[in-house]
C-alpha positions in Angstrom: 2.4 6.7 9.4 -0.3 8.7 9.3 -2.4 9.8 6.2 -0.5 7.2 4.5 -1.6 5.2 1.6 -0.8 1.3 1.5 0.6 0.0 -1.6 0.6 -2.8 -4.0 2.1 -3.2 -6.9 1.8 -6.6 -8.5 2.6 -8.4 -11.7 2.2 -12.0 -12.6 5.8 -12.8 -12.3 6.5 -11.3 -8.5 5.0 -8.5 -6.3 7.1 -5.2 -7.3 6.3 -2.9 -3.9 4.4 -3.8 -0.7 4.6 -0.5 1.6 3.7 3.0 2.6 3.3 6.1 0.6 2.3 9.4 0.7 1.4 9.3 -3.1 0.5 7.5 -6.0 0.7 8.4 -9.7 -0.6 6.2 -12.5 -1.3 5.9 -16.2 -4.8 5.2 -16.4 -6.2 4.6 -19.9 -7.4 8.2 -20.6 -4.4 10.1 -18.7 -2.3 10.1 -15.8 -4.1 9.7 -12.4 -3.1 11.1 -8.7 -3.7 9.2 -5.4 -3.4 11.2 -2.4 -4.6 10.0 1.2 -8.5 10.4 1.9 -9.4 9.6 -2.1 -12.7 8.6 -2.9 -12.5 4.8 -3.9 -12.4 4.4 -7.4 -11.4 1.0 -10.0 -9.8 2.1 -13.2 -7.7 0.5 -16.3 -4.3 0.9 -16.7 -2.4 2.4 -19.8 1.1 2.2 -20.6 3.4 4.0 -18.9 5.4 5.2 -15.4 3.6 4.5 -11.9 5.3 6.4 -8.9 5.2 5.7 -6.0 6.4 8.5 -3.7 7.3 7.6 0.2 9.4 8.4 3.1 12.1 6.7 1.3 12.2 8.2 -2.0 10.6 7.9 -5.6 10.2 4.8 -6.8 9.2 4.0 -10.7 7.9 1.2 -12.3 7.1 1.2 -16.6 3.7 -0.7 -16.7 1.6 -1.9 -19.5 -2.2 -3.0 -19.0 -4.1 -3.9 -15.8 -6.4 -2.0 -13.3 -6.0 0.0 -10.4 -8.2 0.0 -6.9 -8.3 2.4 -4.1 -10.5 1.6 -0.8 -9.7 3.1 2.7 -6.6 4.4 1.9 -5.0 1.2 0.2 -4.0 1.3 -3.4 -3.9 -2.1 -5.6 -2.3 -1.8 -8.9 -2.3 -5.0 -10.7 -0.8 -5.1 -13.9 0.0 -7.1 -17.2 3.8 -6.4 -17.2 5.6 -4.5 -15.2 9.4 -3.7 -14.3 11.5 -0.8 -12.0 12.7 1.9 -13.6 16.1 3.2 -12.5 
């Protein structure tokens, strides 16, 4: 897919989504963060609250708590303390 973003979201108990997306919203520690395609690479803390992922097959929602997020070339790492799917 092109001007995708690959995604990771990962807690300690089980990886939550391995795939494709055409955006990524976070809570970062000082407010809610948006990842389009092309972004600059950037390493930030997590807050608590509702990551979304959004890709060809829908919205998908996880609540997390704590952690950092990475983006390089187009990929998107969230690692988190806790984590679960919303919905």
């Amino acid at each position: 897919m092109a001007g995708a973003l690959q995604v990771s979201v990962i807690s300690p108990e089980q990886v939550l989504y391995e795939g494709t997306a055409t955006s990524v919203t976070a809570p970062a520690f000082d407010g809610e963060l948006g990842i389009l395609p092309l972004h600059a690479p950037l390493m930030t803390l997590l807050g608590t609250g509702t990551l979304r992922v959004e890709s060809s097959e829908g919205l998908k929602r996880f609540h997390v708590a704590g952690g950092f997020l990475q983006v390089v070339d187009d990929t998107v790492r969230v690692v988190t303390e806790e984590a679960s799917l919303v919905g």
